[in-house]
C-alpha positions in Angstrom: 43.4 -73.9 84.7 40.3 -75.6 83.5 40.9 -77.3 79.8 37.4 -77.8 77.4 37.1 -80.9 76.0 39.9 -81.1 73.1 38.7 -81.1 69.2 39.4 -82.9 66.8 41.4 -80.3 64.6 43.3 -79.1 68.0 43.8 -82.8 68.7 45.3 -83.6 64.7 47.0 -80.6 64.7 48.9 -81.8 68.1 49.2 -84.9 67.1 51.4 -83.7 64.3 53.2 -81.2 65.9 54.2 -84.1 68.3 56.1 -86.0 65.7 58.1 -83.0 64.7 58.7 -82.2 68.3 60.6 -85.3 68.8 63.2 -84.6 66.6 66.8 -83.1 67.7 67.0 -79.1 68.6 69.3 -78.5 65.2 66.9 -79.8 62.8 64.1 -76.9 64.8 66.5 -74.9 64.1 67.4 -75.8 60.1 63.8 -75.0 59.9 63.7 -71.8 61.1 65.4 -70.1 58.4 62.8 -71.5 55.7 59.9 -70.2 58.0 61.8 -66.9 58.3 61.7 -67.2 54.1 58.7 -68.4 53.8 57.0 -65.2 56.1 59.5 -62.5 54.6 59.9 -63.2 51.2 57.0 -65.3 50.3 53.9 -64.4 52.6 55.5 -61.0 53.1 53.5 -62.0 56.6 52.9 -58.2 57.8 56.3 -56.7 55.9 54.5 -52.9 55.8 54.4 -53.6 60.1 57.7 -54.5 60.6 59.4 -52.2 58.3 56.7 -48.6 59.7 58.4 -50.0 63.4 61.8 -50.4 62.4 62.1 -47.2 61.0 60.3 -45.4 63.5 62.1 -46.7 66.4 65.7 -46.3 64.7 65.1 -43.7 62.5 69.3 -42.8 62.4 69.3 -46.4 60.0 70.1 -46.1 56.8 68.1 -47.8 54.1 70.3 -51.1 54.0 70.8 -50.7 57.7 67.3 -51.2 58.3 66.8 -53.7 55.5 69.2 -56.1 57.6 67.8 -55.9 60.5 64.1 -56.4 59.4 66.1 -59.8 57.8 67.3 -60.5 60.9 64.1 -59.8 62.6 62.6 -62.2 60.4 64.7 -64.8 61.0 64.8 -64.5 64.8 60.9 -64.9 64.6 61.4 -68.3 62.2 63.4 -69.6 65.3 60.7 -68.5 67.8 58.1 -70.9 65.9 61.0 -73.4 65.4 61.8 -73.7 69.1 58.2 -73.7 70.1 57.3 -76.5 68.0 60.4 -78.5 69.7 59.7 -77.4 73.4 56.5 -79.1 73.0 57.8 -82.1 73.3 59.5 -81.4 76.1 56.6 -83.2 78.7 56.9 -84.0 82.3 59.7 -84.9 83.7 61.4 -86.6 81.0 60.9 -83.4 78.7 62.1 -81.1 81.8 65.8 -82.9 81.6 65.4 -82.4 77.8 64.7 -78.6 78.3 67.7 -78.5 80.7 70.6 -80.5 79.0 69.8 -78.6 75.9 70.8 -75.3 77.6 68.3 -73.4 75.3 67.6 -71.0 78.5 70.2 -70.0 81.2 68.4 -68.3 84.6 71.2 -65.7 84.7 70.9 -64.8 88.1 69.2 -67.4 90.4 70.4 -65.8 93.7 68.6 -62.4 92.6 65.6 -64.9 91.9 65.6 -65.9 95.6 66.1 -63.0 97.0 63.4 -61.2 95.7 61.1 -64.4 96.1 61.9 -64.6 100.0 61.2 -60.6 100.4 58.0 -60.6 98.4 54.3 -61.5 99.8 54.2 -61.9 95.9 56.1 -61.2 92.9 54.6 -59.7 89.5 57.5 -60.3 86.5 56.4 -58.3 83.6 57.5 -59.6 80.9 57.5 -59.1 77.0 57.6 -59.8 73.7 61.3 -60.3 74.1 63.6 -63.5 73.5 61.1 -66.2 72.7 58.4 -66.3 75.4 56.9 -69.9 74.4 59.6 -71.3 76.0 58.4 -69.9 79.5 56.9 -72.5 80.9 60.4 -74.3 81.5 61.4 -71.9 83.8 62.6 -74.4 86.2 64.3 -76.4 84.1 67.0 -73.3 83.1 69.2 -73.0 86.4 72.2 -74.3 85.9 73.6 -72.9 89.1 73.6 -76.1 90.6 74.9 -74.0 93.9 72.3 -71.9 94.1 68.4 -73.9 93.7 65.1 -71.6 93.1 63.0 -71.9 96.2 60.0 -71.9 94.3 58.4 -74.3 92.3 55.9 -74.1 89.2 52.9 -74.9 91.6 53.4 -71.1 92.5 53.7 -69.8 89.3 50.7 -68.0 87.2 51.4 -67.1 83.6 48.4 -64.7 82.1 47.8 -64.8 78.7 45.1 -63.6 76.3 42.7 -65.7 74.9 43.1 -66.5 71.0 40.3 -65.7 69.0 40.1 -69.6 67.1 39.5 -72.2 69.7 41.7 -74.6 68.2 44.8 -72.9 67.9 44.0 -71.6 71.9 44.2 -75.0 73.2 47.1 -76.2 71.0 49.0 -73.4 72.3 47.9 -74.0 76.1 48.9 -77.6 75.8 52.3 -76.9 73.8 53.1 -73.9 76.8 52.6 -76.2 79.4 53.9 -80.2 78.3 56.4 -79.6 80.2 54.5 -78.5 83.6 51.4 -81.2 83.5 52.9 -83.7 86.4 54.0 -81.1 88.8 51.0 -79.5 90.2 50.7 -76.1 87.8 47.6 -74.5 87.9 48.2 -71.3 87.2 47.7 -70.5 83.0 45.0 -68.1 83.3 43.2 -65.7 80.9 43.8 -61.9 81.8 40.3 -61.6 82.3 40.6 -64.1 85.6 43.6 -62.6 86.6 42.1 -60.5 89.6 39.7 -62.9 90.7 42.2 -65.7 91.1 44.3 -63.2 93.1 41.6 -61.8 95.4 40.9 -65.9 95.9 44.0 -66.3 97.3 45.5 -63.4 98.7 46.9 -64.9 101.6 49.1 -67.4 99.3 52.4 -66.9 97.8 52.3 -66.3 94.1 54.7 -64.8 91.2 52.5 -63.7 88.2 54.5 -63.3 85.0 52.5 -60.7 83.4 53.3 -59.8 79.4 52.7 -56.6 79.1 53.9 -54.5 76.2 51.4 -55.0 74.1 49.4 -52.2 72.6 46.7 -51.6 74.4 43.2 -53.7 74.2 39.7 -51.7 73.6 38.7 -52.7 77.7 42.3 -52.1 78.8 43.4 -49.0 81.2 45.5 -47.4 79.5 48.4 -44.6 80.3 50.8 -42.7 78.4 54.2 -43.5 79.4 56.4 -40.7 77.1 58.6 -41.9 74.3 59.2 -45.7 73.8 61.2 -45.9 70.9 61.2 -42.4 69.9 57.3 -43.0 69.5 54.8 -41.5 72.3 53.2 -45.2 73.8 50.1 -46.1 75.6 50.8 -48.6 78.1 48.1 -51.0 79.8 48.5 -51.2 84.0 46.9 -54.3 84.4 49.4 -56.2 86.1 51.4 -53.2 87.6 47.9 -52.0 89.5 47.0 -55.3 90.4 50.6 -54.9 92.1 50.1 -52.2 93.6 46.5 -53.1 95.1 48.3 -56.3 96.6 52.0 -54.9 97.3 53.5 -57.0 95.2 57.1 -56.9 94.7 57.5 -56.0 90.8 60.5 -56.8 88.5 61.2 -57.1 84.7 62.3 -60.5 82.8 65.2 -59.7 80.2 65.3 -62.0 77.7 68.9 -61.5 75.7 70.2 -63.6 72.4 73.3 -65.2 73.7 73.6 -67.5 70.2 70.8 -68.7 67.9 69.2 -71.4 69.8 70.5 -70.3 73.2 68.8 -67.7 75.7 70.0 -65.7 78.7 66.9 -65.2 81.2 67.6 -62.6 83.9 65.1 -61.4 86.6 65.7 -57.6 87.0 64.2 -56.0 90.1 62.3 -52.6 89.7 60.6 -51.9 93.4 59.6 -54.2 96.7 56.2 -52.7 96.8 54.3 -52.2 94.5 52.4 -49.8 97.0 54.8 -47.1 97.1 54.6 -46.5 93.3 51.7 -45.7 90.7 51.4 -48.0 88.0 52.1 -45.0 86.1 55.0 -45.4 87.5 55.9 -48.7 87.8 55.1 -49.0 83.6 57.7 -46.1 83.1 60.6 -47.9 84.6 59.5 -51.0 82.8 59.6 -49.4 79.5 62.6 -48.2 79.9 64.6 -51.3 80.8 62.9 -52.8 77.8 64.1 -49.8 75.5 67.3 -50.5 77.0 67.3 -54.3 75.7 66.0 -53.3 72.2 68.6 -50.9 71.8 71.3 -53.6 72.9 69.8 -56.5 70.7 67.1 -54.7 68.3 66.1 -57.9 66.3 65.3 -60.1 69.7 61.4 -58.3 69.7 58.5 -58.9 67.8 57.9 -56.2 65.5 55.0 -58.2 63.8 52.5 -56.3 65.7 51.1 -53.0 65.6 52.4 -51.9 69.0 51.7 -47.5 67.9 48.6 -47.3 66.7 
């Protein structure tokens, strides 16, 4: 992770978000209902998106069934801002025993974690648009399993992420992910583009790769048809499941599930050992479908802001 010298407008804009981070979870959260108004009912911030998904993925909904839930929807999204502004003032270790006697994120199954991390010569976690994903660089900060430690640490972890289009706002967002990470010997925030490189670099080391990848597919992106997603037939981008496979990675899914506002369950759910005995074809199918299985559970915890059928 190589930072560019910061701007002035990313370093005002931080220094601002800064003061509102120090304040207390509950006020974040206070917040997050006026953002959810302001987008909805004032900025109508991409109401024809949300609504075409909503009704396409559940089209049994009747009209005022699918008005509450693109409410809801709403709302959960005013808490995703809300909570990222707050975890980025969550630095080093003082902000990692901030992040952790919060309880904003429970690692659901920490043995699970282990076991898959001592039978993997890597891991790839695909992840998505599930939960609230700005919070993932405390990671290991969320076990409260005091029985059971990880047996990793973050200098193992790589988190890919696309580059945002203003320069500003890309290094805002790098610095807010990763406050909480800067003392601890993280390296690994890296552009998709570097992704392979920085795995063929070190293919003898242990890694785990949290990979988002349920996003509609990018122009340069391999894409593959993985059958109805939603009742909708979706083209899925392999990225991170062939870079699995070309380096028998171990590949599982990160659920993210509401347990109450302001609170997260984060569970690591396996989906093959090697990556090299499946297709990516393959390996995207089963991902999909544990993701359909979340929506269905909990259909407001995703971010239907973005044109995911196009």
């Amino acid at each position: 992770m190589q930072q560019e010298k910061r701007s002035f407008g990313a370093a005002l804009t931080e220094f601002f978000m800064g003061l509102l981070a120090r304040l207390p979870l509950k006020f974040h959260l206070a917040c997050g209902r006026f953002f959810s108004w302001v987008l909805r009912d004032v900025l109508h911030y991409r109401r024809d998106v949300v609504t075409t998904n909503l009704a396409r993925s559940f089209p049994e909904l009747k009209y005022k069934q699918l008005s509450q839930l693109t409410r809801k929807s709403y709302d959960h999204l005013g808490d995703i801002f809300a909570e990222a502004i707050w975890f980025g003032g969550c630095k080093n270790a003082k902000g990692r025993r901030r992040l952790n006697e919060s309880r904003i994120v429970d690692i659901a199954n920490p043995a699970t974690f282990n076991e898959v991390y001592d039978n993997s010569t890597n891991m790839m976690v695909l992840s998505s648009h599930a939960g609230n994903w700005e919070l993932l660089g405390g990671f290991f900060s969320y076990n409260h399993n005091e029985d059971i430690p990880l047996r990793s640490g973050p200098e193992e972890i790589v988190v890919v992420y696309r580059r945002l289009k203003s320069k500003t706002w890309d290094r805002v967002m790098e610095d807010n992910r990763c406050n909480s990470l800067k003392d601890t010997g993280f390296q690994g925030y890296l552009e998709s583009m570097e992704v392979f490189r920085f795995a063929i670099a070190h293919r003898k080391e242990k890694f785990i790769y949290i990979f988002p990848t349920d996003q509609y597919p990018y122009s340069i992106a391999t894409k593959h048809n993985v059958g109805k997603f939603l009742n909708q037939e979706t083209l899925a981008m392999t990225g991170g499941a062939a870079l699995a496979c070309k380096f028998g990675m171990s590949v599982s899914y990160l659920r993210w599930k509401v347990v109450e506002r302001g609170r997260y369950s984060l569970e690591l759910v396996p989906i093959c050992g090697n990556a090299a005995d499946y297709t990516p074809e393959r390996i995207m199918e089963m991902y999909y479908a544990e993701l359909e299985k979340d929506i269905q559970d909990q259909p407001w915890n995703y971010l239907w802001t973005h044109k995911r059928w196009k």
